[in-house]
C-alpha positions in Angstrom: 67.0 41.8 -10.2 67.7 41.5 -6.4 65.9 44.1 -5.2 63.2 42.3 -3.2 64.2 38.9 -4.7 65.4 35.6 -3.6 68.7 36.8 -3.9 68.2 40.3 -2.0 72.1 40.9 -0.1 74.0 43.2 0.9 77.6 43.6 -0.1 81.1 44.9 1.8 84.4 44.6 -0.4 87.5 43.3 2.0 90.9 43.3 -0.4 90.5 40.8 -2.8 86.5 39.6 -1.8 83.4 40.7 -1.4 81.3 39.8 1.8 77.5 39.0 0.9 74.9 38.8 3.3 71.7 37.3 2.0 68.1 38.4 3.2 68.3 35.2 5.1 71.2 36.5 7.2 73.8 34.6 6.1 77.7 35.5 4.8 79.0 34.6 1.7 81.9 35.6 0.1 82.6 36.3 -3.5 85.8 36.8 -5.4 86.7 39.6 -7.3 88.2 39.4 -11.0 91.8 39.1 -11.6 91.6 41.6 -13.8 90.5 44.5 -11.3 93.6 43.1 -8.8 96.1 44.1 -11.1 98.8 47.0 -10.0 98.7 50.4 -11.9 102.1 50.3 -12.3 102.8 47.4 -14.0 100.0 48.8 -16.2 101.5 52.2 -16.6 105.3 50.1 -17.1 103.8 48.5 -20.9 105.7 50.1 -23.5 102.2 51.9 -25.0 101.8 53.1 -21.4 104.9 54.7 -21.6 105.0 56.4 -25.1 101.2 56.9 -25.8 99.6 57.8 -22.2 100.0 60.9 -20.2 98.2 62.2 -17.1 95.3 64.9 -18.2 94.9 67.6 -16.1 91.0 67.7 -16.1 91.0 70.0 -13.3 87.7 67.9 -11.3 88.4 67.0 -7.8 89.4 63.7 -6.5 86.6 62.6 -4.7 84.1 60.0 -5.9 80.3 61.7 -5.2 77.4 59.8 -3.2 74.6 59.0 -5.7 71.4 57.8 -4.7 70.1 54.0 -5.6 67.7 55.5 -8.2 70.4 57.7 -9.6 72.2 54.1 -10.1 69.1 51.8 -11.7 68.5 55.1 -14.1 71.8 55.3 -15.4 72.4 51.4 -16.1 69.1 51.7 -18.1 70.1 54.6 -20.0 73.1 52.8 -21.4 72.1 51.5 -25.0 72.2 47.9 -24.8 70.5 44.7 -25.7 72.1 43.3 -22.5 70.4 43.3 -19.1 72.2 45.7 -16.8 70.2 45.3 -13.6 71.6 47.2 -10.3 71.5 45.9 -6.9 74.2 45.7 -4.0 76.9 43.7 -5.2 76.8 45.9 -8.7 76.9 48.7 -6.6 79.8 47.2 -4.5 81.8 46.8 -7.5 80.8 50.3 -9.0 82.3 51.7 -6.0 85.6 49.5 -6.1 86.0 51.2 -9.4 85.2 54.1 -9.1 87.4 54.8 -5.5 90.1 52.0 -5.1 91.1 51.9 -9.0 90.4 55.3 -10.0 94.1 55.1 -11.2 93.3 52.0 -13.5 90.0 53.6 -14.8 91.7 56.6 -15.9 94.4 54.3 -17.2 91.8 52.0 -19.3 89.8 55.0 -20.5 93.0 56.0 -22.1 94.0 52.7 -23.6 90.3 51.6 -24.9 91.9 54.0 -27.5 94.0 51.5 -28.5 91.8 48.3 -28.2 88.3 49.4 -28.3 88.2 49.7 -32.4 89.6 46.3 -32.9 86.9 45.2 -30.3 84.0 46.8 -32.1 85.3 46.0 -35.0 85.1 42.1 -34.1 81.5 42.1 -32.6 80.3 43.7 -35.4 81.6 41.2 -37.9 80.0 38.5 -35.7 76.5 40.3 -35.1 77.3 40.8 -31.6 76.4 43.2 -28.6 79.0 45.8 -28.5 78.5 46.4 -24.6 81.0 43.2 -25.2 84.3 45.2 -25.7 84.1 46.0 -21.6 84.6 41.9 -21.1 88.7 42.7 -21.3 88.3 45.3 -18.8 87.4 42.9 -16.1 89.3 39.9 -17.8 93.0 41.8 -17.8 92.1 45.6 -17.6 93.2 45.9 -21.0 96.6 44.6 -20.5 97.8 42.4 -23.6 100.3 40.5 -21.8 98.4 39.7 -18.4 98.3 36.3 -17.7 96.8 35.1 -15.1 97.0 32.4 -11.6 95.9 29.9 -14.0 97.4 30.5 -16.8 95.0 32.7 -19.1 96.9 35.0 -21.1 96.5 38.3 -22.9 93.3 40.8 -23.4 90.7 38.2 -23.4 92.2 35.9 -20.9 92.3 32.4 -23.2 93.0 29.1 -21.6 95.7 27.2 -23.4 93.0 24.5 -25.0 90.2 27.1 -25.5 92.7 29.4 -27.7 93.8 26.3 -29.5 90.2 25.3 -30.3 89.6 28.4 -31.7 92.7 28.7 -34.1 95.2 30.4 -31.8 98.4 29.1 -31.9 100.9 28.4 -28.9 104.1 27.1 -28.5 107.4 27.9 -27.2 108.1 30.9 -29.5 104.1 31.8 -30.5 101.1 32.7 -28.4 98.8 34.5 -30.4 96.2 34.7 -27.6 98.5 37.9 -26.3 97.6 39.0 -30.1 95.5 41.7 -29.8 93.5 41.2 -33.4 93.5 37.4 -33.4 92.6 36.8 -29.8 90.1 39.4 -30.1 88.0 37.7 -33.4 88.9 34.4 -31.7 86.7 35.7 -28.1 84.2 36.7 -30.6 83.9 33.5 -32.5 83.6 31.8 -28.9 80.9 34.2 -27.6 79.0 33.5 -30.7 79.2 29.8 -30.1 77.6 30.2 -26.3 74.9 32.4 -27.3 74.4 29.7 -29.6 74.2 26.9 -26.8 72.6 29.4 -23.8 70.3 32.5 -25.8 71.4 34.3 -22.6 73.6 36.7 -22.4 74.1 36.9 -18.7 74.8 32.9 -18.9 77.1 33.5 -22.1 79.1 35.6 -20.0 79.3 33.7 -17.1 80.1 31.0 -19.4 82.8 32.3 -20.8 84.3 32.6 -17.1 83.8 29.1 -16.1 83.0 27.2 -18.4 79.8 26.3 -20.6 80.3 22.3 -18.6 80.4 23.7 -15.2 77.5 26.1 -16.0 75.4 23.5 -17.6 75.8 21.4 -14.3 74.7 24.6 -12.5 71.5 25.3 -14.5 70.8 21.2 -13.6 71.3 22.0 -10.4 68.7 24.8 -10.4 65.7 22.6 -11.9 67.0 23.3 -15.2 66.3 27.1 -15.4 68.3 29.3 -17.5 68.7 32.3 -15.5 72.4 33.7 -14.4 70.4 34.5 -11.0 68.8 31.4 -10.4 71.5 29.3 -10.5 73.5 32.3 -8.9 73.9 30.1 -5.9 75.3 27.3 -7.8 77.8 29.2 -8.9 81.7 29.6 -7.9 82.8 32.6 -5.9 84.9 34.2 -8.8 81.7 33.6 -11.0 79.4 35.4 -8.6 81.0 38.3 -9.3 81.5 38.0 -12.9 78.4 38.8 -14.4 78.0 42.3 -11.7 81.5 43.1 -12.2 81.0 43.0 -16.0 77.6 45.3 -15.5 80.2 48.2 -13.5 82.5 48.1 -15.9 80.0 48.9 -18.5 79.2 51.6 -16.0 82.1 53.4 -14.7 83.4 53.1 -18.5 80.1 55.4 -19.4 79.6 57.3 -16.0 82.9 57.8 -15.3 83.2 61.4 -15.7 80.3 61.6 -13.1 82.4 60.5 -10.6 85.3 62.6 -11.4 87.5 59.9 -13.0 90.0 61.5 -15.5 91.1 59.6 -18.8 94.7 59.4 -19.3 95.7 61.5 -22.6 95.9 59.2 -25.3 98.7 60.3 -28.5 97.6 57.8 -31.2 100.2 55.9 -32.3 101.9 55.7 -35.9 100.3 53.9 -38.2 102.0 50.2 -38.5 101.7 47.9 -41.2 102.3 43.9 -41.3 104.6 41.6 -43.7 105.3 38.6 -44.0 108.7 36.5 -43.6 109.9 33.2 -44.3 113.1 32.9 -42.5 113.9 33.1 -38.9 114.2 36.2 -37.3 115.5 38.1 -34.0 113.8 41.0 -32.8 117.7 42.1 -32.0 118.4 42.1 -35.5 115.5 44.4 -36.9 116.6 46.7 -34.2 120.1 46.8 -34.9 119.6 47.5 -38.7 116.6 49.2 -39.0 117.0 51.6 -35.8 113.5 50.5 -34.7 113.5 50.3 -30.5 113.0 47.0 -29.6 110.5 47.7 -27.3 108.1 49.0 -29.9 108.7 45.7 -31.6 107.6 43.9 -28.7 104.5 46.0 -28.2 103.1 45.5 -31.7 103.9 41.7 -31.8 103.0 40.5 -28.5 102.2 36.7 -29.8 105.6 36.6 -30.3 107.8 34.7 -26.4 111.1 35.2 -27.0 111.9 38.0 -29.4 112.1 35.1 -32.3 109.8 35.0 -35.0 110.0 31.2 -36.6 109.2 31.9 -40.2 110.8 28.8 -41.3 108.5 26.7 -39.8 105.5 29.1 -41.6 105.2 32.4 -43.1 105.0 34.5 -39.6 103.7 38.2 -40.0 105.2 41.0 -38.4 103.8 44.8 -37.5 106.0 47.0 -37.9 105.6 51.2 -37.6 104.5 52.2 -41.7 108.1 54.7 -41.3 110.0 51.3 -41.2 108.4 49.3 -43.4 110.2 50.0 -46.3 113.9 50.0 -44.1 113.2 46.5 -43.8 112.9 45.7 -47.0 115.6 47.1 -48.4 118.1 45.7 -45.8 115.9 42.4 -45.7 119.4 40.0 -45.9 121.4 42.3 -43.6 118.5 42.0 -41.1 118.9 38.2 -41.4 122.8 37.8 -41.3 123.3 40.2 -38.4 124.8 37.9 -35.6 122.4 35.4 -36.7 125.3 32.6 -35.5 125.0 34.4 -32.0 120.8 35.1 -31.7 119.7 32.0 -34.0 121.7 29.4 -32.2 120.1 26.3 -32.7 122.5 23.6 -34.5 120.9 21.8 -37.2 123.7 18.8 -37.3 125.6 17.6 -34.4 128.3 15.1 -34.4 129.0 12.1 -32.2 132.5 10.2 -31.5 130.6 6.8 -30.4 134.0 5.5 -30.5 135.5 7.7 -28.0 131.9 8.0 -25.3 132.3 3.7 -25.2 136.0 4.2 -24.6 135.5 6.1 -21.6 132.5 4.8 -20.2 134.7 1.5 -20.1 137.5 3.1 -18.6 135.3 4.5 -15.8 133.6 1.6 -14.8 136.6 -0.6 -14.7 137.7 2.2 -12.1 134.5 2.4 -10.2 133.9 -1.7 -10.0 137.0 -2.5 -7.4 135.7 -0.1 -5.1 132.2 -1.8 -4.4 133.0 -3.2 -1.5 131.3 -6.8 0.0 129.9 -4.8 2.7 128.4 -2.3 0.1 127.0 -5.3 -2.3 125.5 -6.4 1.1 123.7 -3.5 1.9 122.6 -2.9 -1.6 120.9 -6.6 -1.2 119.1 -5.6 1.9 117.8 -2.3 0.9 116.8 -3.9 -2.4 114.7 -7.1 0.0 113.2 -4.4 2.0 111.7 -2.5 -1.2 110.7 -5.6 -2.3 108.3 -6.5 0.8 106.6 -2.9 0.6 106.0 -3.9 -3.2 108.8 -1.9 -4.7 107.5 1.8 -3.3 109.6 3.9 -1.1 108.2 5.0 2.2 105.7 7.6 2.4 107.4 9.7 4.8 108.6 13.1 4.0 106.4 13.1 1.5 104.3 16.5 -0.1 100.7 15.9 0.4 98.3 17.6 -1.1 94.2 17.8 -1.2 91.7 19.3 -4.0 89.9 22.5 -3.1 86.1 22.2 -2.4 83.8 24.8 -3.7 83.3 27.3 -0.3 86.0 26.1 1.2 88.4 28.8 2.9 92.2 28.6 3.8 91.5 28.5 7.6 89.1 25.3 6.7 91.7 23.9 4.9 94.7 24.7 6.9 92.4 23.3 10.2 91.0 19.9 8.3 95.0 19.1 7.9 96.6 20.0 11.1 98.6 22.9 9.3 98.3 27.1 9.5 97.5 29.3 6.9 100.6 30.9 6.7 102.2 27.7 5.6 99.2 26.9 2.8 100.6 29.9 1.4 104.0 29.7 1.8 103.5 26.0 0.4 101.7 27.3 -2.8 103.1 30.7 -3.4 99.4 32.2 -2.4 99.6 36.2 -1.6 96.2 37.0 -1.1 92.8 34.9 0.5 91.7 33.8 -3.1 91.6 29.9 -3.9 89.7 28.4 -6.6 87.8 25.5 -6.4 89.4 22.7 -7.9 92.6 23.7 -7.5 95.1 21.6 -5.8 96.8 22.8 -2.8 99.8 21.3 -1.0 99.1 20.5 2.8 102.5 19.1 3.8 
């Protein structure tokens, strides 16, 4: 599409960006996913990492081959899909990030898309879907269930808090069942339905799906009205620039990866696990203890579940458990509940108060404190009180954090420059480790 277009560029990836130049000559710079920043190692540290995963010695060299431009527009059009997979430099930029920076996390997804790729398909298909669609969690959290991310997206397909709640996922302080594999999964498909609904555009359902069907709709105004991910390309945020061509290489390297020597991890399927259901409250701690199950393989196959509790007094809650220990739990179902529930279910359902004896001393300590307000001190109080007063009842201003909302293309240095301030203390100030700032985000300048 941009070969010999409007939108004709070349591409270099710096760290966490991409630098575009257009055929007009000009630079632009383009974020890359959050899901292809994330470290191997915290991948490879998830408990099916551990147990499931090991290295497989494919015996090709390390070393990613030079293919021709044609070698790359033939193979995206080989891969069987109703989606358009055009090539052109940025594509290729990404292609390359995968395919030599995160060989490690390719070989690592190849080996978990065992895992998660059935329950993808398996979704799609129910909803009629394109099943190219199961790669969208490889650039969303690289197939990590528990990623969350800068703004607070969470598990395999990357659900904002009020998104996942509008479509059925709960979350609260002891449930978020967007880090569920199987109901986030049928909950993104439900919501990719509904934009192909709105867009009949894949390319815009996709970029959609990254920032929103509002934003894009202002975007496609903006453009003259044209629905076309490239035409209103331009319009578009950094991060969402590279969505839609970091989506097309994933699609690729997860097909053509053995063309450029990338090795899948060895996947050992797991157990089969089964689900019931439970009406009391219930500690991860005390399946363990009784059943001998490791708690860490609890965690893995409930996710959705914070803090180890699952609250089935507030509603039957399901739990997955490996088929070998189904039947332990249920025939040690009340010693699972009464082991240390006093100590791991601690929340008192009746609490006493000695109003009596709280009034008593409350009494007692201001008839202590009163006598030692002096006339000078009543004096002061007065005046500070006055000069409150005369600046309409607001403290002064000084020492106060200030802070400004991010503009789209605006950079750190632009920022830290327009407020007197460095970059190094913009990110100090907002905990920012990399270049990457979102538009419409706020940042603190002071």
């Amino acid at each position: 599409m941009f070969l010999g277009g409007p939108c004709t560029m070349m591409a270099q990836i710096e760290g966490d960006e991409i630098t575009v130049t257009t055929k007009e000559g000009e630079a632009d710079v383009i974020e890359v996913p959050e899901g292809m920043l994330l470290e191997i190692d915290s991948l490879l540290n998830q408990y099916n990492s551990k147990t499931y995963l090991q290295d497989n010695d494919c015996h090709y060299s390390d070393v990613n081959p030079e293919f021709s431009v044609e070698t790359y527009i033939e193979r995206l059009q080989r891969i069987p899909s109703v989606m358009e997979m055009p090539y052109n430099d940025v594509v290729r930029k990404f292609i390359d990030r995968y395919a030599v920076r995160l060989r490690a996390s390719v070989s690592y997804m190849l080996g978990a898309a065992n895992f998660y790729m059935p329950i993808f398909e398996e979704a799609l298909e129910m909803y009629n879907l394109p099943l190219e669609l199961k790669y969208l969690p490889v650039i969303e959290s690289a197939l990590s269930p528990t990623a969350t991310s800068r703004v607070g997206a969470a598990g395999l397909w990357q659900f904002m808090l009020a998104t996942g709640k509008q479509y059925g996922l709960e979350v609260n302080s002891l449930v978020d069942e967007r880090r569920d594999p199987i109901k986030s999964t049928y909950a993104a498909a439900r919501y990719l339905r509904d934009l192909y609904k709105i867009y009949d555009d894949w390319n815009l359902v996709i970029a959609a799906y990254n920032y929103g069907p509002q934003n894009i709709n202002k975007a496609i105004h903006r453009a003259g009205g044209v629905k076309d991910y490239w035409a209103i390309y331009k319009y578009l945020p950094r991060e969402t620039q590279g969505y839609v061509p970091a989506f097309i290489a994933a699609n690729y390297i997860m097909t053509y990866y053995c063309e450029h020597n990338i090795c899948p991890m060895r996947t050992q399927i797991p157990a089969k696990s089964d689900t019931i259901v439970v009406n009391r409250d219930v500690h991860f701690k005390q399946i363990a203890a009784v059943t001998g199950i490791r708690i860490e393989e609890l965690r893995s196959l409930n996710p959705q579940y914070r803090r180890d509790i699952v609250n089935g007094s507030t509603q039957p809650s399901v739990i997955r458990l490996p088929q070998t220990y189904v039947n332990a739990f249920l025939d040690h179902e009340d010693s699972i509940y009464n082991y240390e529930a006093a100590t791991l279910l601690t929340k008192r359902t009746v609490v006493e108060v000695t109003a009596d004896d709280v009034k008593e001393d409350v009494v007692a300590r201001s008839q202590t404190v009163a006598p030692r307000t002096s006339q000078a001190t009543r004096g002061r109080t007065r005046a500070v009180s006055q000069s409150r007063n005369r600046r309409g009842g607001k403290a002064s201003s000084r020492g106060r954090s200030q802070s400004v909302t991010v503009k789209s293309g605006q950079t750190l240095s632009q920022i830290a420059k327009k407020n007197n301030t460095t970059v190094e203390k913009l990110k100090r100030l907002n905990g920012i480790k990399g270049n990457n700032i979102r538009a419409g985000k706020k940042l603190k300048v002071k």
